[in-house]
N, C-alpha and C positions, 0 to 999 in steps of 0.2 A: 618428697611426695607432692609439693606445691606446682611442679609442672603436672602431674597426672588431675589435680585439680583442674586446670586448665583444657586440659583435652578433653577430663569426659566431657565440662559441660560445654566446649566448641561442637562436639562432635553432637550433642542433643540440642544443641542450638541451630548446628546444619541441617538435621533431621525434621527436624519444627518447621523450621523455615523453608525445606524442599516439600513432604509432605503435608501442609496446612498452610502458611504466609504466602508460597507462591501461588495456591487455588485461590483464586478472589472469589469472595460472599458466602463462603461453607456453611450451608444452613447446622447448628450443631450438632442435628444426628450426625452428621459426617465426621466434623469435629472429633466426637466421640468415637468412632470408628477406625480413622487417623492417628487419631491417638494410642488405641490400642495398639495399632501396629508398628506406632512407635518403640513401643515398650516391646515388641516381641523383639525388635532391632535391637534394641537398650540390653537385653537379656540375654544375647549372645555368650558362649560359653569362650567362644575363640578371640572376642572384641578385648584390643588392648591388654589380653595374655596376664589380665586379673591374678593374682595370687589369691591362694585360700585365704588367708588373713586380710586381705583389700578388698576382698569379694562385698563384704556388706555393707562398708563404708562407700565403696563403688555406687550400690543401689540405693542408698541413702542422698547422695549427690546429683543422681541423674535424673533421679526421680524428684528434687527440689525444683535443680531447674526445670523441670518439662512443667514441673507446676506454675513456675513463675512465669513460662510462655504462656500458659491459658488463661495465668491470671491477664495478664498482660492484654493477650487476645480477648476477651470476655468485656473488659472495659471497654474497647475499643468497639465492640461490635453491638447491631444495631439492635441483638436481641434481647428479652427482658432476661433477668439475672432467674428469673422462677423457672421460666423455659428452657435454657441453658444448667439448669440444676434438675430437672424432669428430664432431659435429655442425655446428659453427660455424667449422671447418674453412675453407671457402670463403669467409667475410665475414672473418676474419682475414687469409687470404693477398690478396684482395684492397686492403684495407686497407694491410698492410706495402708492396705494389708502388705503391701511389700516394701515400706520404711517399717510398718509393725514387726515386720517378720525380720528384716534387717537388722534391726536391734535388739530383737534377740537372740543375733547371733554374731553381735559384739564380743571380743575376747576383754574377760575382765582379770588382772585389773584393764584400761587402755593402753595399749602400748605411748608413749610419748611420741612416737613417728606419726601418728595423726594428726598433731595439733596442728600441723601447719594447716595442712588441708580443714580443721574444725576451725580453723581463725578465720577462713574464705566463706566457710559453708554459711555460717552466723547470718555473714552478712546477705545472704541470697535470703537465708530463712526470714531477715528482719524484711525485706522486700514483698513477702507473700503479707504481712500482716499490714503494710504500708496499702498494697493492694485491693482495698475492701473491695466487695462484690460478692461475688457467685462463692457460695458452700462456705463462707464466712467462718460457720462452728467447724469444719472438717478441719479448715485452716488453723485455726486457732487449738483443735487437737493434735494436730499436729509439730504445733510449734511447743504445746506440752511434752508433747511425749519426745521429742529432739534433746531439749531442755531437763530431761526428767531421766533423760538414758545415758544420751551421748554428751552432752556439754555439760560433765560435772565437775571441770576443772574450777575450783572455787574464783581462781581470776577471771574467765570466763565471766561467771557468775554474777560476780560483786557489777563486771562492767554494765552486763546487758540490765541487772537491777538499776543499777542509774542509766543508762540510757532510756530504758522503758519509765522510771518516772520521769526524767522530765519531755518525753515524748507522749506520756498520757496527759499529763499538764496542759498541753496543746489542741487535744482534742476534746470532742464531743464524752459525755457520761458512757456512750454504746461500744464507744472506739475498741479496736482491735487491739489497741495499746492498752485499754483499762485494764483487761482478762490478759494482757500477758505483765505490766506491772503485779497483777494480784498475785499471776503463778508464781514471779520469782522475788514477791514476796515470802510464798507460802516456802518456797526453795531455800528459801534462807532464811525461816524458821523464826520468821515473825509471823506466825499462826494468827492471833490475834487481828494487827492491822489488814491482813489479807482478807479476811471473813467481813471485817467492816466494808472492804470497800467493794465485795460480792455485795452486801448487803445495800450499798450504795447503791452500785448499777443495775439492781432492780426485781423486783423477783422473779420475773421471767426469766433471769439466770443463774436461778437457785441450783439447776443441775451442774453446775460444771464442777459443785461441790462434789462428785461424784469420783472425780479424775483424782483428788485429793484425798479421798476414802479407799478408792483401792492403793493409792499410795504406801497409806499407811498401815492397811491389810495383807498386803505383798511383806512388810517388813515385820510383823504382826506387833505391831506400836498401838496396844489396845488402849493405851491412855490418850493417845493423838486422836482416833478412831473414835473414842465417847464423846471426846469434845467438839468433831464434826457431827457424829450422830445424834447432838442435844440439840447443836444450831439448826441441824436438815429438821427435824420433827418439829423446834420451833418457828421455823418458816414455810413446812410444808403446804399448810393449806391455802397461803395467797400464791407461792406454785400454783397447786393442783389449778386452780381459778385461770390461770393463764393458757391452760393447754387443753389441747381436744383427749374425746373420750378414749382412740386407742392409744395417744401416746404416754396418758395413763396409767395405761395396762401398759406399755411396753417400758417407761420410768420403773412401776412397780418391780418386776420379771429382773428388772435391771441390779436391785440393790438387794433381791430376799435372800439369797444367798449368802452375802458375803454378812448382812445384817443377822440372820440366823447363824452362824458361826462364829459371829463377834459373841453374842447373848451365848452362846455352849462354852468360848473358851473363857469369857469375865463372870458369868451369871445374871448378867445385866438384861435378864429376859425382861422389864420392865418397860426398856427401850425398845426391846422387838415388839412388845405388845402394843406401841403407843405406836408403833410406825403401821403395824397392820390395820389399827383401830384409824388412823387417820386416812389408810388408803382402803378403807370401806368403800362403797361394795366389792372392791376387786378382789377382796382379801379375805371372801366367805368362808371358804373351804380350806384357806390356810389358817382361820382365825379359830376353827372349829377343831381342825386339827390339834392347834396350838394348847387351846384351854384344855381337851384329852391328857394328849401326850404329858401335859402338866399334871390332869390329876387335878385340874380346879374344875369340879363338875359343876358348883352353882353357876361359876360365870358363863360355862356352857351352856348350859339350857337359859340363863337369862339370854345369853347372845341370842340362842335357838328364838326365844319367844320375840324377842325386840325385833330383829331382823329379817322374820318370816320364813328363816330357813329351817325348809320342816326336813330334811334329810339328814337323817341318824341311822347309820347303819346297825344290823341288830346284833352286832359282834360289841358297840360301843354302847347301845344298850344293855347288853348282859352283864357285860364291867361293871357299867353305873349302879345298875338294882345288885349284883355282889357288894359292890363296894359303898357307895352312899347311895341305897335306892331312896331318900327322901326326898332329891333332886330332883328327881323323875315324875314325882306326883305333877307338880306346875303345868309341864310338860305333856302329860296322859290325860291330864282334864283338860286342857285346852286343844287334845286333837281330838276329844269324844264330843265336845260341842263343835266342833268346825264339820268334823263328818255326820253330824245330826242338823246341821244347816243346808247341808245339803239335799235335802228330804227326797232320798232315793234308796232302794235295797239296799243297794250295791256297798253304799254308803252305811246305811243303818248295822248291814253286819261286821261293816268295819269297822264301826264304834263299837259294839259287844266284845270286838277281839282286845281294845283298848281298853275298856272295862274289866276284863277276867285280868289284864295287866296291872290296872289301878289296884283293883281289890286284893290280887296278891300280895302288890308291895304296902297298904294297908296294915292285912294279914302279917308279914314280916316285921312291919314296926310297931304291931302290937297295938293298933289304933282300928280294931273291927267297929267297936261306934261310930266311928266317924265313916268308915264305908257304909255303915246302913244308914247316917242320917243324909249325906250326899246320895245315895243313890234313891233312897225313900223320893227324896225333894227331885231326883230326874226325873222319877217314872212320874211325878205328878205333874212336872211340867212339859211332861210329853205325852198327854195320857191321851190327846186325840190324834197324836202319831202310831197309829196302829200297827204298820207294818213295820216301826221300830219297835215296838212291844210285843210283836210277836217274834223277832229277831231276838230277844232279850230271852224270849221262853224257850227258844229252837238252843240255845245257849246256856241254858240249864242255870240264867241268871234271877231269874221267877219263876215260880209254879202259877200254874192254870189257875189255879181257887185265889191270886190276889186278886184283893178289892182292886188295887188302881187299875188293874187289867179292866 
């Protein structure tokens, strides 16, 4: 299989170099455009008469090199790496989903007829990470997910682990080689040293702990999985500090899943709370959810009060006063003076509805003094808010003949 190595990537190398190296100055939209129609070339059903079992090692190869050509071409060219990543946008992300997809449809175990072809590929792959530039992280997921699927021959393995240390050795703390050192560290299950030297190169790289938690959530290795999800919560927050406010929210979106599923299958809901409670505010309505579904109402409605989140649906209200309505009291006095600040009808009958609330649940714990000496001390402290007191009497909560009216 080491000659069909050779032709795919001749034949993506002619393709490159017909459509894109021989047009001089392609401003990148083109590039990008170029490129795609490379790949519809690359895609042929009838090209080099593929068998089903080469089919996705095929796409895995040709889609290296075409990558190594724009790496290639990207350095070379006159425009900034931001603009060329704003631009080529599309022929990247399509690219990354069809090595994705290629590897998922690897026959396992590997047959051994690959490896010739996996002992060439290596080396292109080691190439793109040599190549710093443009979509740097896409590169560097990539060389995971190569590393993570297809190169698990353990001599593979041990090799690119020493080459990658003493090729990160050489570089800069940022280098392309740090993050692939770390991966195959992580690959060869020295967990530990890997984490340190994430935690070396900085916290703006806290995410790539990510690629290592679905790792070991695919294999469902929940003891691997707690010990990434103690180090992610205790480094989350100088992350959070590094990144803008949607990629936040889209960090977040990124881990609740598989984090809510770890806490269902360990019990380990302590960690899911500490991870929602640090990606506050994003995490309102799942944080709200969370304390419900648990059944821990106090920490509920303290969230409720701390956070300003006044939206309690009255299906989770009914539960609460069934189940612990004492929860609820904190809760119901503090939206009867917020709607009484607001010194409007509209308002005033809405605190009465709050009220006939209070006083029930009150009534239910068997503390009626304490409703008449709370609401005594309302009505005197609203006694020149009239049209709450008469809201108060249209609500059958006073009679006409009180003094404080």
């Amino acid at each position: 299989m080491s000659d069909h190595y050779h032709r795919w990537v001749e034949y993506t190398d002619e393709l490159f170099n017909n459509d894109i190296l021989k047009k001089k100055s392609l401003p990148p939209y083109l590039v990008n455009l170029y490129g795609l129609m490379i790949l519809k070339k690359l895609n042929r059903d009838d090209l080099f008469k593929v068998n089903r079992e080469q089919r996705s090692l095929y796409k895995i190869v040709v889609n290296v090199r075409l990558l190594q050509n724009l790496q290639n071409w990207f350095e070379t060219s006159r425009f900034s790496y931001q603009e060329i990543e704003d631009t080529c946008n599309q022929l990247f992300e399509i690219i990354y989903v069809d090595i994705q997809n290629a590897l998922g449809y690897l026959p396992s175990p590997m047959p051994f007829s690959y490896d010739p072809i996996c002992e060439k590929l290596r080396l292109d792959v080691r190439e793109l990470l040599f190549l710093e530039g443009a979509f740097k992280h896409d590169i560097l997921q990539i060389y995971w997910n190569l590393w993570n699927y297809l190169f698990t021959r353990p001599k593979l393995r041990n090799e690119e682990l020493d080459f990658a240390e003493k090729t990160a050795k050489k570089g800069t703390m940022d280098s392309s080689w740090q993050f692939a050192y770390m991966f195959q560290l992580f690959l060869a299950g020295r967990v530990e040293e890997s984490l340190a030297l994430l935690k070396n190169i900085g916290n703006h790289s806290i995410s790539y702990i990510l690629l290592f938690m679905d790792h070991y959530f695919a294999k469902e290795n929940w003891n691997g999985f707690t010990k990434l999800a103690q180090f992610l919560i205790e480094h989350l927050k100088d992350y959070l500090d590094t990144i803008s406010y949607s990629t936040k929210k889209t960090f977040f979106y990124s881990i609740d899943e598989e984090f809510h599923q770890f806490a269902k299958e360990t019990g380990r809901y302590d960690l899911y709370e500490q991870l929602l409670i640090a990606m506050y505010p994003f995490t309102t309505r799942e944080l709200s959810s969370f304390y419900f579904e648990r059944k821990e109402y106090r920490k509920l409605i303290e969230f409720v009060q701390l956070s300003n989140f006044s939206y309690l649906s009255n299906d989770i209200l009914r539960t609460i006063q069934k189940e612990e309505p004492q929860y609820l009291l904190p809760y119901y006095h503090r939206k009867i003076e917020m709607a009484i600040q607001q010194k409007n009808r509209q308002n005033y009958k809405e605190a009465v509805r709050y009220l006939k609330k209070l006083r029930t649940i009150y009534k239910k714990l068997k503390k009626e003094e304490k409703w008449e000496v709370y609401f005594e001390q309302l009505l005197q402290k609203t006694k020149r808010l009239r049209a709450f007191q008469e809201e108060c009497q249209r609500g059958k909560l006073i009679n006409v003949e009180n003094e404080t009216v």
